[in-house]
One Martini backbone bead per residue (centre of mass of N, CA, C, O) as a GRO file, in nm:
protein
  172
    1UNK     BB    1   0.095   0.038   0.023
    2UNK     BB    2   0.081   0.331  -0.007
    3UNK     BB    3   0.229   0.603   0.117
    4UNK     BB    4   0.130   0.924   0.280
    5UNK     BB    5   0.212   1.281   0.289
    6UNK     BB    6   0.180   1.582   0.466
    7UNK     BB    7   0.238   1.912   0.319
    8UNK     BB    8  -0.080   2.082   0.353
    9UNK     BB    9  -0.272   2.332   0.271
   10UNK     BB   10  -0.571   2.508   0.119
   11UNK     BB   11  -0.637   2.847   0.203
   12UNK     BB   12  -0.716   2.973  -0.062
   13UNK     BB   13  -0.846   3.192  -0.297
   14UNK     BB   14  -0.737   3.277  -0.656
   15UNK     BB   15  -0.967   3.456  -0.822
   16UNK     BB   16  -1.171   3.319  -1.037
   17UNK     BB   17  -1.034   3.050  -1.204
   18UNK     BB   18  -0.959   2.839  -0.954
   19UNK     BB   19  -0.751   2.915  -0.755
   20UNK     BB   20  -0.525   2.802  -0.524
   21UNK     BB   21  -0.358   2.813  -0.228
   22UNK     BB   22  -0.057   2.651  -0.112
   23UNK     BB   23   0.059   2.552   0.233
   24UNK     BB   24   0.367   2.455   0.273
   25UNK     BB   25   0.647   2.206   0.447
   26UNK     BB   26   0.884   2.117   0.247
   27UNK     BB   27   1.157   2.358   0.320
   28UNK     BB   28   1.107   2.509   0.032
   29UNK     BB   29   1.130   2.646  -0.282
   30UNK     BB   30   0.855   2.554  -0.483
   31UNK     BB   31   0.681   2.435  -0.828
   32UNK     BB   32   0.643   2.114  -0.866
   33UNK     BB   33   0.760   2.032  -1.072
   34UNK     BB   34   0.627   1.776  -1.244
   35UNK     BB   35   0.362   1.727  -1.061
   36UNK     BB   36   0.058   1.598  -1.141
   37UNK     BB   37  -0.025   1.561  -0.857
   38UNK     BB   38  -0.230   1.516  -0.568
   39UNK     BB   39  -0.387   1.454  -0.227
   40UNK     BB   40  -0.719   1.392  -0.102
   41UNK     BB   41  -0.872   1.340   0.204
   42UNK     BB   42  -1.180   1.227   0.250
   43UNK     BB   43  -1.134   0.958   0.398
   44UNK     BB   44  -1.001   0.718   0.611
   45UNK     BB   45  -0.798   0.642   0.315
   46UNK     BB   46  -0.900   0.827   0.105
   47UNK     BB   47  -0.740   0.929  -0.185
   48UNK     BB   48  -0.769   1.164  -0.401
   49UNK     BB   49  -0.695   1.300  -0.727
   50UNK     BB   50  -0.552   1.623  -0.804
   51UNK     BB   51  -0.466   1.753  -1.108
   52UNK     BB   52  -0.179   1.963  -1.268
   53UNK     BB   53  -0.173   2.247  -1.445
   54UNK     BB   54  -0.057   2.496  -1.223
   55UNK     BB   55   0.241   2.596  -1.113
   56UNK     BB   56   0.346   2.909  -0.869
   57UNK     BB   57   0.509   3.077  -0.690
   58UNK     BB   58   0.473   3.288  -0.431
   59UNK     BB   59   0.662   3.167  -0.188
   60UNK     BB   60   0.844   2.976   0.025
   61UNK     BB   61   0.536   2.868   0.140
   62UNK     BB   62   0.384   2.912  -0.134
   63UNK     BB   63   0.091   2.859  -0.369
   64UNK     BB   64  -0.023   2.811  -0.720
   65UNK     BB   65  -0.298   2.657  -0.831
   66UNK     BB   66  -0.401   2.466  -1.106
   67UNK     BB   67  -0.693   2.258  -1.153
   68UNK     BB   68  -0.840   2.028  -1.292
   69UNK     BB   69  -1.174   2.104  -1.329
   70UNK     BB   70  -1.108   2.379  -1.186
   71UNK     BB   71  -1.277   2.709  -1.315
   72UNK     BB   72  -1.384   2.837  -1.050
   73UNK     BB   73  -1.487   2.955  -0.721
   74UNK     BB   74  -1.652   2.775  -0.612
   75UNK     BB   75  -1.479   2.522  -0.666
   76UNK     BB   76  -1.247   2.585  -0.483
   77UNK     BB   77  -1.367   2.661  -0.219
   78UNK     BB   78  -1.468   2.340  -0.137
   79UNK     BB   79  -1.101   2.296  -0.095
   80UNK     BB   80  -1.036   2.430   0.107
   81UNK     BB   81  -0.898   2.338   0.406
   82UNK     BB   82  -0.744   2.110   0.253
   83UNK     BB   83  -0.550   1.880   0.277
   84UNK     BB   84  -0.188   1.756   0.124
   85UNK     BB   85  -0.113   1.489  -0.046
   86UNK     BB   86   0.175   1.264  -0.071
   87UNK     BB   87   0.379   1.017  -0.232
   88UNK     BB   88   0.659   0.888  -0.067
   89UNK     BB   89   0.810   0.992  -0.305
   90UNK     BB   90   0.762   1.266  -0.390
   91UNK     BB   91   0.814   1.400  -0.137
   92UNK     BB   92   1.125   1.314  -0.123
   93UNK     BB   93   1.155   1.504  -0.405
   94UNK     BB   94   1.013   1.792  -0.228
   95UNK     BB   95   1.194   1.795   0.013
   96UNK     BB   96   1.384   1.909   0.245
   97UNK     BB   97   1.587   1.764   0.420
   98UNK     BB   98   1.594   1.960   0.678
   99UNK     BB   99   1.370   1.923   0.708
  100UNK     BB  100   1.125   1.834   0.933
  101UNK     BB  101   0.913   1.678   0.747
  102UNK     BB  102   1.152   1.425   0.735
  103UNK     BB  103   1.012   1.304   1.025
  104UNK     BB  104   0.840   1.123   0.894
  105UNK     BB  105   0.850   0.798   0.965
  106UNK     BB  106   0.965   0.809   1.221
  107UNK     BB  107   1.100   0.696   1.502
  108UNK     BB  108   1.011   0.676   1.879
  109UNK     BB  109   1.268   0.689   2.144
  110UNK     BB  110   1.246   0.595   2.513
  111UNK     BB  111   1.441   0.365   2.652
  112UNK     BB  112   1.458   0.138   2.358
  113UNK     BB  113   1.159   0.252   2.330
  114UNK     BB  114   0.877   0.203   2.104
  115UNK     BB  115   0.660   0.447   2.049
  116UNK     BB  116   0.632   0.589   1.753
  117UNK     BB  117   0.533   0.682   1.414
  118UNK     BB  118   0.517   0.953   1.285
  119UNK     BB  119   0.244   1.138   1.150
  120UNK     BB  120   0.317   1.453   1.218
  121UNK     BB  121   0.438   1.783   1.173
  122UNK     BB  122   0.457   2.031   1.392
  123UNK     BB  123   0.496   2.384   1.419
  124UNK     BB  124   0.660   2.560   1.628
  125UNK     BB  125   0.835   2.851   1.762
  126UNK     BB  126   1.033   2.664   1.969
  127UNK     BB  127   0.881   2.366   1.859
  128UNK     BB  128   0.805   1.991   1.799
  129UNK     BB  129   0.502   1.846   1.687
  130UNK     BB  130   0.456   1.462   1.701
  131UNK     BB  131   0.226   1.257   1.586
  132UNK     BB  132   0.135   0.966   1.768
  133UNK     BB  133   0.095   0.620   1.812
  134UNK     BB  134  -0.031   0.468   2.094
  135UNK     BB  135  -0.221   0.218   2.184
  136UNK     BB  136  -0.455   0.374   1.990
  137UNK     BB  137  -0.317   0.667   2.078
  138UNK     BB  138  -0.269   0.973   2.080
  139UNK     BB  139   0.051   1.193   2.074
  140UNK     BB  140   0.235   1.454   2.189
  141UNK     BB  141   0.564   1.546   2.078
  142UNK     BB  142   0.840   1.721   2.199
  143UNK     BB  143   1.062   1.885   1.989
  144UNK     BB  144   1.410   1.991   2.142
  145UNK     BB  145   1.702   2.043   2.268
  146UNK     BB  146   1.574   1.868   2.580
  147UNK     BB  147   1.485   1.591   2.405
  148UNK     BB  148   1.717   1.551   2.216
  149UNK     BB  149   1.941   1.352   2.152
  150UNK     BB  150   1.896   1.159   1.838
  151UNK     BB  151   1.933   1.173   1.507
  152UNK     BB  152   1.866   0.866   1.275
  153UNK     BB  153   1.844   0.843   0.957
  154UNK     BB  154   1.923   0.539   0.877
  155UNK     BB  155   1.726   0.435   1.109
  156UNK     BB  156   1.486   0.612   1.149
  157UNK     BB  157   1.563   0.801   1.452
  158UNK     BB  158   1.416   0.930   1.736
  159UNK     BB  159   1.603   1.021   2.027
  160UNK     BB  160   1.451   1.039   2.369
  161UNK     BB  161   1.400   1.280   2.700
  162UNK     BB  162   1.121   1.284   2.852
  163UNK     BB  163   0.891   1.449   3.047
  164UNK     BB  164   0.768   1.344   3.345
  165UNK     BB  165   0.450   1.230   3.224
  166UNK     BB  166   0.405   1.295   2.942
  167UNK     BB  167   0.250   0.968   2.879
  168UNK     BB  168  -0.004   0.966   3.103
  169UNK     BB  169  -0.174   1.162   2.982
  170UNK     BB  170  -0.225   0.972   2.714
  171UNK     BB  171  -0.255   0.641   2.887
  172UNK     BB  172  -0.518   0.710   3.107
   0.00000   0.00000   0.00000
């Protein structure tokens, strides 16, 4: 099953002729250049293609994007705020190697034992927050300079030093 990576939002129409702004953390300017689709999930892993007419930079992290189909403003508008997801080829294509959003699908380590695989990386201000699945249950992990042990490439893991209690909040 291929795995789908979130990279951003729609987050305005742009114009009358259905273009759409599409705000992405893929931590570099880019338009998508090659890029024939992206996919909204419409329902839980049922993800749609919406195939690329034009992309072109408006800034560092945001896009215009004009979608096949989707020809007029209020077509566009049913689209916004609809999260942004690829499959796990074009992300690694598409995202900064050094970008945060490059740790989906690391595990967290914490005392050798595996808490789980990132499933989405939130950025905030002054640390990035990681959800992942424990025990069936979400669980939000802060990475920033006094939890990261050791960030490990190769073998795809963030070794991790939590704050006392802070998986009890989630797990009880």
């Amino acid at each position: 099953m291929t795995e789908y990576f979130k990279i951003g939002k729609l987050v305005s129409v742009f114009g009358l002729k259905g273009e759409l702004v599409l705000k992405h953390n893929l931590g570099k300017k880019t338009s998508l250049k090659g890029l024939q689709a992206f996919f909204i999930e419409e329902r839980k892993s049922s993800f749609i293609p919406y195939f690329i007419e034009v992309a072109r930079i408006k800034s560092e992290d945001e896009l215009y994007i004009k979608l096949e189909g989707v020809n007029i403003r209020e077509a566009a508008v049913k689209l916004t705020q609809k999260e942004v997801w690829l499959p796990e080829a074009d992300f690694k294509k598409f995202s900064s190697k050094s970008s945060p959003i490059n740790l989906l699908g690391y595990m967290i380590i914490e005392d050798d034992k595996e808490l789980g695989k990132i499933l989405e990386v939130i950025e905030q201000p002054h640390q990035l927050l990681c959800r992942i699945d424990i025990n069936g249950k979400e669980a939000l992990i802060p990475l920033h300079e006094d939890t990261i042990l050791k960030i490990d490439k190769k073998k795809q893991q963030v070794i991790v030093e939590l704050p006392e209690g802070l998986l009890d909040i989630y797990l009880s």
